[in-house]
N, C-alpha and C positions, 0 to 999 in steps of 0.2 A: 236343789231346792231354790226354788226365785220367790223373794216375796215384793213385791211391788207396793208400796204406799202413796196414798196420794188424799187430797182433799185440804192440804192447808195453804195459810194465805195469810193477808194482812187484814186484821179487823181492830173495831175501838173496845176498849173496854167494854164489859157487858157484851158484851155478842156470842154468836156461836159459830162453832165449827163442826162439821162430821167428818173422820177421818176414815180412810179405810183400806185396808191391808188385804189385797187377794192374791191368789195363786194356786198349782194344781196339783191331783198327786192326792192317793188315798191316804198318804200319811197323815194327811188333814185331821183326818179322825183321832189321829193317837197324839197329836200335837196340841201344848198346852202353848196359846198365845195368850200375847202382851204384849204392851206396850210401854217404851222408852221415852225419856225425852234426855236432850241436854240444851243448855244453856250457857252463852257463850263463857268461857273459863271456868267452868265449873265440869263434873263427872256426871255420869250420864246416869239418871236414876228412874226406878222403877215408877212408872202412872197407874198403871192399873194390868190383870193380868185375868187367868183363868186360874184355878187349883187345881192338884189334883185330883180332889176331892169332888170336883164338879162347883164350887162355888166361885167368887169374885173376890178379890183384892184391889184396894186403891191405897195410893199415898195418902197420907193425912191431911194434904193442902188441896186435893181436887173432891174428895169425897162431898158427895152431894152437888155435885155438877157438873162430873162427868159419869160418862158410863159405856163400862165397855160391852161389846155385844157381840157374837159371832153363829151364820150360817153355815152348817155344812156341806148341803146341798150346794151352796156357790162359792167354794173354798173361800171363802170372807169373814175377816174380821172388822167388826168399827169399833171406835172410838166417837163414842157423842163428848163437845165439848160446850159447856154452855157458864154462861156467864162470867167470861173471859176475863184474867185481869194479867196487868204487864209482866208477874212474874211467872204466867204461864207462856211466855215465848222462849223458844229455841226450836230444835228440829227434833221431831219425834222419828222414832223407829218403831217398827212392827218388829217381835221376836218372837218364832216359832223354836219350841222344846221338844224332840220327837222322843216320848219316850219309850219307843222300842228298839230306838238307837241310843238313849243319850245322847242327840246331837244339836246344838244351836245352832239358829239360820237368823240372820238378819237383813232386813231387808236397808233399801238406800235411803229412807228418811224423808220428809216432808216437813216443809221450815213452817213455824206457826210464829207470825207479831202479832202481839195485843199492843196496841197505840194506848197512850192513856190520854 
């Protein structure tokens, strides 16, 4: 399982980003993705996800400015990030759950700065 992320960069506060996680493989369907971030010295914490439930999860500091979204037809996950501030920099991860394996895949990360 390869996940591939890509779409961040440097922007100023207030901006946006779209991020986005694809890769292949029917397992798509049974994988519950999210999204990671970490920040330099700090552990790598939950942004936003799928449930199993079929609903959405976010941390408490992006709600309402981002949003996660995923295609199945194009094994694609995104990440809308919008209204950027400096403590949303580090490098996020794309993380697939398959849950007819119980297995985690991670994918390589994409560095996201907010300039202030």
């Amino acid at each position: 399982v390869q996940l591939q992320a890509s779409g961040g960069g440097l922007v100023q506060t207030g901006g946006s980003l779209r991020l986005s996680c694809t890769t292949s493989g029917t397992w798509f369907r049974f994988a519950l993705m999210g999204w990671y971030r970490q920040a330099p010295g700090k552990e790598r914490e939950l942004v936003a996800e799928f449930t199993s439930d079929g609903r959405t999860n976010y941390a408490d500091s992006v709600k309402g400015r981002f949003t996660i979204s995923r295609d199945n037809s194009k094994f694609t996950v995104g990440l809308q990030l919008n209204n950027l501030k400096p403590e949303d920099t580090g490098v996020y991860y794309c993380r697939a759950f398959i849950t007819i394996t119980a297995s985690h895949y991670w994918g390589q990360g994409t560095q996201v700065t907010v300039s202030s």
